[in-house]
Steps between C-alpha positions, in 0.01 A plus 500: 500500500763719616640497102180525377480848655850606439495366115144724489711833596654666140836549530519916472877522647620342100269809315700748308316815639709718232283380260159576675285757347211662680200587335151649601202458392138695634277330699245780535486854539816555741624171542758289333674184472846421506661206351867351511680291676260379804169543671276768292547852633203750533504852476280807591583871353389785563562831711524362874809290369539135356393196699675181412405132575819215468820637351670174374884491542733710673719496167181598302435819691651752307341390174123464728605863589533629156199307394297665777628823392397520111160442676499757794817708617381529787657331851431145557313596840403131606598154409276228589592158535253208434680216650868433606667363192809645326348488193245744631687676770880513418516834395352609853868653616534679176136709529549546837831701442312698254240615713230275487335370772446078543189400615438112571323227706618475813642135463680582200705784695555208799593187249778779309617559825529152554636402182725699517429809227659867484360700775428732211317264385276461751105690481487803718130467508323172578136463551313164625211477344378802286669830429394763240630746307349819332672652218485600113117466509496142603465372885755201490413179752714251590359268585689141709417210294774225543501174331837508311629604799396596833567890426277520185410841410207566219486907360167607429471840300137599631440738165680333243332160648865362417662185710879454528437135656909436564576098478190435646373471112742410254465430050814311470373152634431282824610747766761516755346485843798570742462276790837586674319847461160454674349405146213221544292358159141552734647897630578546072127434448318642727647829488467502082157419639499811689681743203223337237198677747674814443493482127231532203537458142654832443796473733863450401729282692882521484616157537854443700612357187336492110280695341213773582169326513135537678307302746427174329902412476534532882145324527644233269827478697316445844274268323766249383675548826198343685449259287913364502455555899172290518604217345843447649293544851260224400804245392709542817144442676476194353871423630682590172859560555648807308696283336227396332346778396669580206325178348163654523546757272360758677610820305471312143234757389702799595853362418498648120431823627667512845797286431711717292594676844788448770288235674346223344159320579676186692680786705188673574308246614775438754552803617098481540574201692746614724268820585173266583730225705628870783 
């Protein structure tokens, strides 16, 4: 199990960062998406200042700088982290020295403390359950949703009825659900249960990783989830060993779609496992 997890982390330490290039692309009104190297970045403009959520890698912050910067010259007033992954938070230290203020649940400020990261790196504002933020026209809630971890952090833009849902929703396959991190395969669930009742047809979610899409993609993701969780559930009820799951063929349907991603089906259903055996 143990190199199940490890062989389902991508190995970022071998990318060649110099030849990263950040683009943007509008959400809605104000808001943006960053892509590049990493967890999806999302941006507000406007006159208060820019508001940031994830920031990639440290080594990418210059060019997330720049990027920010053909959008809005103005300072980078807060940086919001969704969860406590490099790939989303690395570039903490960097903001920070520019002025921006890093804001945070409060286990992901304890588990960098922990780990250990750069005190620079570490949020100077945590918040346990709820926080919100008013500026550029939209009121900004943050809202604690863990499942991928146990610091999950979904950004709801009130106005622009836009979702940045961090690793909590992913496009690029079965998802990583960080055990060693607080992540659980029934905590994943219910709280995409919890960010669907916030959404209609009309809202835009920023997924941690992929593409822009609406509702039904994140209804689709929880859907499959359920139904992957479900079934492993009802075989190691009826005394299956997870050794034997990989027999039953449990993500056949979604493999073709899902597979082409850093974890496979077998994998998942493991890691599933694993989760349902705590």
């Amino acid at each position: 199990m143990l190199f199940v997890m490890m062989a389902a982390r991508p190995v970022f330490c071998q990318q060649n960062f110099d030849s990263v290039q950040v683009t943007s692309q509008s959400v809605r009104d104000n808001i943006y998406m960053l892509k590049g190297a990493g967890g999806n970045i999302g941006i507000i403009t406007g006159e208060d200042g820019v508001l940031m959520i994830d920031d990639q890698f440290l080594p990418l912050g210059q060019k997330i700088e720049a990027a920010i910067a053909a959008l809005d010259k103005g300072p980078i007033r807060f940086t919001l982290n969704t969860h406590i992954h490099g790939d989303h938070s690395g570039s903490n230290e960097y903001f920070k020295q520019l002025g921006s203020t890093l804001i945070a649940h409060d286990l992901v400020r304890e588990r960098m403390i922990k780990e250990p990261r750069d005190k620079e790196a570490w949020p100077l504002i945590t918040f346990p359950d709820k926080l919100s933020l008013h500026l550029n026209g939209q009121d900004i809630d943050l809202h604690y949703l863990p499942g991928h971890t146990d610091g999950d952090v979904v950004i709801h833009f009130r106005q622009g009825n836009v979702f940045h849902m961090g690793d909590l929703f992913v496009r690029y396959g079965y998802p990583y659900i960080d055990m060693k991190n607080g992540g659980s395969i029934n905590g994943m669930i219910a709280s995409v249960d919890k960010a669907l009742a916030m959404m209609n047809d009309e809202s835009l979610i920023i997924p941690g990783h992929g593409e822009l899409c609406k509702k039904g993609e994140v209804k689709k993701f929880r859907d499959r989830l359920a139904t992957i969780r479900d079934q492993v559930a009802s075989a190691l009820k009826k005394g299956k060993k997870p050794e034997d799951l990989a027999s039953l063929g449990i993500t056949k349907a979604y493999d073709a779609e899902w597979g082409k991603g850093f974890i496979k089906g077998n994998d998942f259903v493991l890691i599933v496992a694993e989760g349902l055996r705590k």
